[in-house]
Phi, psi and omega in degrees: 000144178316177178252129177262143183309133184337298194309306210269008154293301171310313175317325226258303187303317225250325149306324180264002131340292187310265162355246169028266193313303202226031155082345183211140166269147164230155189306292192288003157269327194269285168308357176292309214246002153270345194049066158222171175274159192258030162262354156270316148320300170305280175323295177310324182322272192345300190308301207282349167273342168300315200257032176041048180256331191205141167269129196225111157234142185315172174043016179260165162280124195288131163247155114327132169300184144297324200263321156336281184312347175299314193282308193306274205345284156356302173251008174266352171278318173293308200306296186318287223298318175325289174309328131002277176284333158309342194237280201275341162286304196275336145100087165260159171260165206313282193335296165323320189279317184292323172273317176298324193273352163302300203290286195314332166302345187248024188230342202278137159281152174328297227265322177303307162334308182285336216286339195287313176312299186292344171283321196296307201300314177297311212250319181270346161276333157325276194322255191029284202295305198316328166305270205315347197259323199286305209253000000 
């Protein structure tokens, strides 16, 4: 599959956000928590059901597809652990860490991506020991 655009990666997460919370995504929750119109929404809706990503009919409730939800996974995995890392390596605060790892999951390769993961896991198991060393 193609590689999909920064708006419709932000689209895809913020329904199984959505799904996640109360089980179902809607146009108008979706352009709420995006700050968009919800005639943009539609068109990405559109886009991402062309490309069998999400079941979509007006006035329905939105599903992921399996390979949708695949993709969905993918970058709310990337979005945690970067902000993750951003707080516990970089001592960023939540907020800072939550807008950088927006921007930044659609952008870190995969390989840079594990190498940032095995440092926060690498820094946060240190703490650990240091803690545990203290007492």
């Amino acid at each position: 599959m193609e590689k999909l655009s920064v708006s419709l990666e932000d689209y895809i997460e913020e329904i199984y956000s959505q799904i996640l919370k109360s089980g179902q995504a809607k146009v108008t929750a979706i352009a709420s928590a995006l700050n968009v119109k919800k005639a943009s929404v539609t068109g990405a809706l559109n886009v991402l059901s062309e490309k069998k990503l999400i079941n979509y009919a007006p006035y329905s409730p939105i599903t992921l597809t399996k390979e949708g939800e695949k993709i969905a996974k993918k970058i709310l995995e990337k979005h945690k652990n970067l902000a993750e890392f951003f707080v516990e390596v970089l001592g960023s605060n939540k907020d800072d860490a939550a807008e950088i790892a927006c921007k930044m999951e659609h952008i870190v390769p995969d390989r840079i991506f594990k190498n940032m993961v095995k440092l926060t896991n690498y820094v946060k198991s240190d703490l650990q020991s240091e803690i545990k060393n203290l007492y």
